[in-house]
C-alpha positions in Angstrom: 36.6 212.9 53.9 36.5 216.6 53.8 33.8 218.6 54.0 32.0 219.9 50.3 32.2 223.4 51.1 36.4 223.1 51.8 36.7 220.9 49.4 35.3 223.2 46.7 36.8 226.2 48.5 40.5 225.0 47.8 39.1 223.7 44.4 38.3 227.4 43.8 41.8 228.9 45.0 43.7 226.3 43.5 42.1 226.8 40.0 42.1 230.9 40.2 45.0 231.0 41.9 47.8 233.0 39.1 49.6 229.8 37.9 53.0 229.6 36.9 53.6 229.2 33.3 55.8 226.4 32.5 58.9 227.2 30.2 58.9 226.3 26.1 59.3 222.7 26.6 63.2 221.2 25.8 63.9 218.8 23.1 64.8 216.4 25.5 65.7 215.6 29.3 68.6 216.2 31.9 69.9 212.6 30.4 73.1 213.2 28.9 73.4 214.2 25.6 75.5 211.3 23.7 78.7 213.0 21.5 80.6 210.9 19.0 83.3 209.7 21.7 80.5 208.4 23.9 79.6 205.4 21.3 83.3 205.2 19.8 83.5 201.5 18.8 87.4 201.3 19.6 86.8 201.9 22.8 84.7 199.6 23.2 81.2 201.5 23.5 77.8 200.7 21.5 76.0 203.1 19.2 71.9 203.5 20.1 70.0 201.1 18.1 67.0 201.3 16.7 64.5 198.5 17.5 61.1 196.7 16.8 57.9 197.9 18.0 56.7 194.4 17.4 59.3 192.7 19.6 59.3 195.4 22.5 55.3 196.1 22.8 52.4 193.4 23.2 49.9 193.3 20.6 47.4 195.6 22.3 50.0 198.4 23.3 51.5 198.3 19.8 48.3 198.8 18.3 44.7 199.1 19.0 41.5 200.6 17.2 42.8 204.2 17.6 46.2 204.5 17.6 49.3 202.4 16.0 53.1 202.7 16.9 55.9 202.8 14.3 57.6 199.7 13.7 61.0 201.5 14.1 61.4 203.1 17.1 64.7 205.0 17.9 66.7 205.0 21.3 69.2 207.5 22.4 71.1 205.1 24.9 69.0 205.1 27.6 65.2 205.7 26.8 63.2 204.9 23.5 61.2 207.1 21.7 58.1 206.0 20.2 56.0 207.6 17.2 51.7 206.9 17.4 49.5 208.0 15.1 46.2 208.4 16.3 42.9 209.8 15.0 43.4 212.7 17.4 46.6 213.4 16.2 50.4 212.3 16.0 52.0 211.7 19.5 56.1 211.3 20.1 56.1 209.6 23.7 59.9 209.8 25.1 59.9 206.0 27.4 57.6 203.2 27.9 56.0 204.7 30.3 54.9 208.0 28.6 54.2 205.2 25.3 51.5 203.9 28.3 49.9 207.0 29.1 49.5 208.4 25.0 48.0 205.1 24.6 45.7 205.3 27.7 45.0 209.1 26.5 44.4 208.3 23.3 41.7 205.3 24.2 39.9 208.2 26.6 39.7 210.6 23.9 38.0 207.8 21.9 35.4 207.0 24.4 34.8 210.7 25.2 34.0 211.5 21.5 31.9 208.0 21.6 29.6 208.9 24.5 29.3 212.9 22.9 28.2 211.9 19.6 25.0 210.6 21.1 21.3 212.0 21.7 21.5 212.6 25.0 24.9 214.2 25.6 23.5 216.6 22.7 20.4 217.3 25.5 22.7 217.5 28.0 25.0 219.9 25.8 22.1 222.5 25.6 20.4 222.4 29.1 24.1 223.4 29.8 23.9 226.3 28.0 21.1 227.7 30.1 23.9 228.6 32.9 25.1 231.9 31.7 28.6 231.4 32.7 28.8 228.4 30.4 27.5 230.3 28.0 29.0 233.1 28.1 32.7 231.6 28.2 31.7 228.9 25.4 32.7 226.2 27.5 31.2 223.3 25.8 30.6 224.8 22.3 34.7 225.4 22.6 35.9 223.7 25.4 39.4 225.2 26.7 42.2 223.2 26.6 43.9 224.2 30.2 43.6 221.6 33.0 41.7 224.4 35.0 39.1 223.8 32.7 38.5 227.5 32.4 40.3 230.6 29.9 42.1 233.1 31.8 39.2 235.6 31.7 36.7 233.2 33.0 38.8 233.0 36.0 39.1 236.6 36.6 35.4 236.6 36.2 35.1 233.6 38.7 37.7 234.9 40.8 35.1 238.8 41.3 32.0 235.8 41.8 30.7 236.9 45.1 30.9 234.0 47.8 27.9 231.1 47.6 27.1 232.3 43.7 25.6 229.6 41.2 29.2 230.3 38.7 31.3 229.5 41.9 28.7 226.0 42.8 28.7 225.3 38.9 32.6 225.8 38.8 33.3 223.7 42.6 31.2 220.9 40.9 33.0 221.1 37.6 36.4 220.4 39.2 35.6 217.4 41.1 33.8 216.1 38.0 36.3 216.0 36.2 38.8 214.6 38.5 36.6 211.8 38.4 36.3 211.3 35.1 40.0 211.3 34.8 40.4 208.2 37.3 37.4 206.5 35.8 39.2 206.7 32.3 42.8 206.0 33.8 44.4 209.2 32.4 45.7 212.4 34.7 43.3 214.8 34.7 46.3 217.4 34.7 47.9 216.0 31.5 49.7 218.4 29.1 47.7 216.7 26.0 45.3 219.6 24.8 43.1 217.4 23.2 42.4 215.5 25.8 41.8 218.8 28.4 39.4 219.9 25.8 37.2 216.9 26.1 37.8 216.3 29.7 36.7 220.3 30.2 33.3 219.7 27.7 32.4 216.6 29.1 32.8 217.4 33.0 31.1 220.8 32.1 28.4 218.8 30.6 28.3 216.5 33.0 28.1 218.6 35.7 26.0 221.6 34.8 24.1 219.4 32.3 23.1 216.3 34.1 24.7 214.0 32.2 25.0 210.9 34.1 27.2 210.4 37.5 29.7 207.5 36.8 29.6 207.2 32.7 32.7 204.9 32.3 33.9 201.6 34.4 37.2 202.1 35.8 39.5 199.3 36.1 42.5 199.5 38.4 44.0 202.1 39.9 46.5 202.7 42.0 46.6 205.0 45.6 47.8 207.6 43.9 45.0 207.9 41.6 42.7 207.7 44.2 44.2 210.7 46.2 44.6 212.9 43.1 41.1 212.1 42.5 40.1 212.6 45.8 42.1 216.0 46.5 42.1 219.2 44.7 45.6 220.9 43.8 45.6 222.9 46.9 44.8 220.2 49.3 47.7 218.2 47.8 49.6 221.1 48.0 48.9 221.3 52.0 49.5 217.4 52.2 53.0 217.3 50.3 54.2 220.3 52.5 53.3 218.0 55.5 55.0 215.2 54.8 58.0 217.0 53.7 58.3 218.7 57.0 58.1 215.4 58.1 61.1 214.2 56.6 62.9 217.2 57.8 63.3 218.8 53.7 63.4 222.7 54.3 60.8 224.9 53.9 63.0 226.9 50.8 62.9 223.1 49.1 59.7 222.3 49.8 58.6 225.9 48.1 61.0 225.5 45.4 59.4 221.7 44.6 55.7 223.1 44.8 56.2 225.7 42.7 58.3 223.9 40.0 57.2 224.7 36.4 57.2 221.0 35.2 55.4 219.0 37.9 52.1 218.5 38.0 49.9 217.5 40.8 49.5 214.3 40.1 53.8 213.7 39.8 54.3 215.6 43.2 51.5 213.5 44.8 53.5 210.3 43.8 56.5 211.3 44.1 56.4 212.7 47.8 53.9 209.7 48.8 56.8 207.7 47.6 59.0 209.5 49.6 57.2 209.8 52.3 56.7 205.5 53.0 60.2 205.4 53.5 59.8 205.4 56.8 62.8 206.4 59.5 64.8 206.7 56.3 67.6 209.3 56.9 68.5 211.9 54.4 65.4 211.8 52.2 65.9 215.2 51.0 68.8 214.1 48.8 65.8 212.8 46.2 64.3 216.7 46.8 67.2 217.6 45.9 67.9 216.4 42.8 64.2 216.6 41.4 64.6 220.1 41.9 67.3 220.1 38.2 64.2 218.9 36.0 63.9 220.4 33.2 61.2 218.7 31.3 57.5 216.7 32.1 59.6 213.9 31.5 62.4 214.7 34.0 59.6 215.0 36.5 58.2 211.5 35.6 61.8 209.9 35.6 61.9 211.3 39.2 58.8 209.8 40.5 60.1 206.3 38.9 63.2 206.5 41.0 60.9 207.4 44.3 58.8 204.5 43.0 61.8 202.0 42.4 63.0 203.1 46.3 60.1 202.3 47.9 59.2 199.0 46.7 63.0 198.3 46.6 62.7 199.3 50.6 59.3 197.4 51.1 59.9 194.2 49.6 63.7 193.4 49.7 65.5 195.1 52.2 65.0 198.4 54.0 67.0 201.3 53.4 68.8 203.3 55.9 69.6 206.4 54.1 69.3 208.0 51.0 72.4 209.9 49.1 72.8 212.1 46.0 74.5 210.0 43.1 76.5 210.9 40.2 74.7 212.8 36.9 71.7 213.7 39.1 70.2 210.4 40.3 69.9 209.1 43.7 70.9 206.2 45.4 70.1 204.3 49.2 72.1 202.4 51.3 70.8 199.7 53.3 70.4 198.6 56.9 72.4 195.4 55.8 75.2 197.1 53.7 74.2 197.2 50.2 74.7 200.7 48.0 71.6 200.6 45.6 71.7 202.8 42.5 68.5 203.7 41.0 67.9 204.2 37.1 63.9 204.5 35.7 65.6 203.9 32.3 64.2 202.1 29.1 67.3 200.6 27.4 70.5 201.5 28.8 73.8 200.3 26.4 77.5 200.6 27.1 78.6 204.0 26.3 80.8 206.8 28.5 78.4 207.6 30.4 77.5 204.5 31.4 81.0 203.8 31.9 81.5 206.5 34.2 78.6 205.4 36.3 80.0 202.0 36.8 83.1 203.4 37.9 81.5 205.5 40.3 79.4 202.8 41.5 82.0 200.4 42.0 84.4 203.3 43.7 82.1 205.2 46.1 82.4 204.7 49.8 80.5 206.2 53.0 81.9 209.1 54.7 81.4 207.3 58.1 84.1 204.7 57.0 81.2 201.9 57.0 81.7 199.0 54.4 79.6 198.7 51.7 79.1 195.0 51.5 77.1 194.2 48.1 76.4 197.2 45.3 73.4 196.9 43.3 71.4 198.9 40.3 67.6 198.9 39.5 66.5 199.7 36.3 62.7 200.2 35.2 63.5 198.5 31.9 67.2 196.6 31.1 70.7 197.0 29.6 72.0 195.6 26.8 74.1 191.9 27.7 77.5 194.1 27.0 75.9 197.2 29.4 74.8 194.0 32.2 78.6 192.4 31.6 80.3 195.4 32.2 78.4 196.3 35.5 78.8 192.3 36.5 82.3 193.1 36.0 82.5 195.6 38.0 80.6 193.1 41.0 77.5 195.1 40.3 74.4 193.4 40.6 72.1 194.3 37.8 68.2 194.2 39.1 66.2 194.9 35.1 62.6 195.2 35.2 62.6 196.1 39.1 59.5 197.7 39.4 57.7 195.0 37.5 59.3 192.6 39.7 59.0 194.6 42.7 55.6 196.3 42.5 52.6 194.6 44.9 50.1 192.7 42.6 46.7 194.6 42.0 44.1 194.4 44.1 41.3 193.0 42.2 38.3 195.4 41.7 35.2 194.4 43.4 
């Protein structure tokens, strides 16, 4: 465990550090775009259908006492697109597993405005207010929505705070705060929903400077990765990730290039390298560096950290892989100690179209440089195809593994 004053030290830099501003955000991600010849029913290809929240969700994903998913939910021929409506506003959440963390969001949001509303957060609220830097910056009267915590002029402000000053102590203990509260609720306290950095930022302010309680909510379970974002400011994980990717023998120019990358957040490059990184004596890892490098949205960068997910437990719990290798339309693939080519796709729905045609092909085709036979050749996909998309790779002597990481992923350990 590190000590408070580094810990708060590399809080401070990380925080009032000049961040990179992420790019106007795309309409969609690096998944190809479907033209009319790509679903052309004489060819034999499907057209994206649009299906049933209410045979997809479970009851209490689908809809809860703050939020409710449309019945119709679109797909674009590989992920689904979901619409909530929530008190807090209306959310468009591109895959299941963004649908999961609205959802989680949207229940934080509601248990943040709960525990505010009350007598004693309003207390709390105004012995804050005797710290002039909260004060003076407003932050708990009108709470900024960056995951810092803080408006840009605050941080300059912190960033001329002489060494050991009360606004640096009040600011240190702020941003561990509210990393906790983030794993207590089960949301990413580096999310990019404003609503819920704007409650996050008044209640760890509050919390902090205020006295309002030490552990307010009852977290359930949570996984290593939320533990070590919890547990490690931005910088730290900065230090760790560059570690373990000099490890793995990814160049310093990739690791810089992944670190600094506009559309990952800590908590994505923490999971994805950690990933990465328990593939051990796995040759070529850098091949998955590689191609995380062409995101070009948050949800690229979550797609990428699925397919460093689906790897691992793929290598943990069913055979381990020997090395990993660049794959067609920017995904990545392993090959196995006992000859098996594995394809990996973090994909919702995936029907028969060109594309996916052209990926079969592929799969079915490719062969090793070294001349070594590829005895069995398998994909794992987070969600499942449609029975035409499954025949065609059968066809093809593909085996189809849908629902791997639900399959494949380590049961909980139960929360004492």
């Amino acid at each position: 465990m590190l000590r408070h004053e580094l810990f708060a030290a590399v809080a401070f830099a990380a925080a009032t550090a000049c961040s990179t501003t992420a790019p106007p955000a795309p309409e969609r991600t690096s998944l190809p775009v479907l033209a009319a010849g790509d679903t052309d029913a004489s060819l034999g290809y499907e057209t994206p259908p649009v299906q049933n929240a209410a045979a997809l969700l479970p009851s209490e994903l689908r809809e809860g006492p703050h939020h409710y998913v449309a019945d119709e939910v679109q797909t674009d021929g590989f992920m689904r697109v979901y619409e909530i409506s929530s008190p807090f506003g209306e959310y468009t959440a591109y895959g299941d597993d963004a649908l999961r963390e609205r959802v989680a969001e949207i229940e934080a949001l509601a248990q943040l405005r709960e525990r505010s509303a009350g007598a004693e957060f309003g207390k709390a609220v105004q012995r804050s207010l005797g710290s002039p830097f909260v004060a003076t910056w407003n932050l708990v009267t009108r709470p900024s929505d960056s995951e810092h915590g803080v408006p840009e002029e605050a941080a300059d402000a912190l960033r001329g705070a002489p060494t050991g000053s009360t606004h640096r102590d009040e600011f240190f203990g702020f941003a561990q705060r509210k990393r906790e509260l983030a794993f207590e609720l089960g949301v990413d306290p580096y999310s990019s929903n404003a609503e819920l950095q704007k409650e996050l930022n008044r209640f760890a302010w509050v919390s902090t400077v205020g006295g309002f309680g030490e552990r307010i909510f009852t977290p359930g379970h949570r996984d290593r990765s939320a533990e070590i974002v919890r547990d490690f400011s931005p910088t730290d994980l900065q230090r760790l990730a560059r570690v373990e990717l000099a490890v793995m023998g990814i160049s310093e120019d990739s690791t810089e290039a992944f670190i600094a990358h506009p559309w990952y957040s800590p908590r994505q490059q923490a999971e994805l390298v950690g990933h990465l990184a328990a593939l051990d004596l796995v040759a070529n890892r850098r091949a998955l560096i590689d191609v995380a490098l062409g995101a070009t949205s948050e949800e690229d960068a979550n797609l990428y950290a699925r397919s460093a997910e689906l790897l691992h437990a793929y290598h943990d719990n069913v055979t381990p892989f020997e090395l990993l290798t660049a794959f067609r339309g920017g995904t990545v693939a392993g090959f196995t100690r006992d000859g098996r080519l594995v394809a990996v796709l973090p994909l919702d729905y995936a029907i028969w179209t060109k594309p996916a045609h052209a990926y079969a092909n592929t799969l079915k085709r490719s062969t090793l440089g070294d001349g070594r036979a590829i005895d069995a050749r398998e994909v794992l996909v987070t969600g499942s195809f449609s029975p035409k998309a499954r025949s065609k790779y059968q066809r093809r002597g593909i085996t189809v593994r849908e629902n791997a990481l639900e399959a494949l992923r380590p049961e909980p350990v139960p929360e004492n």
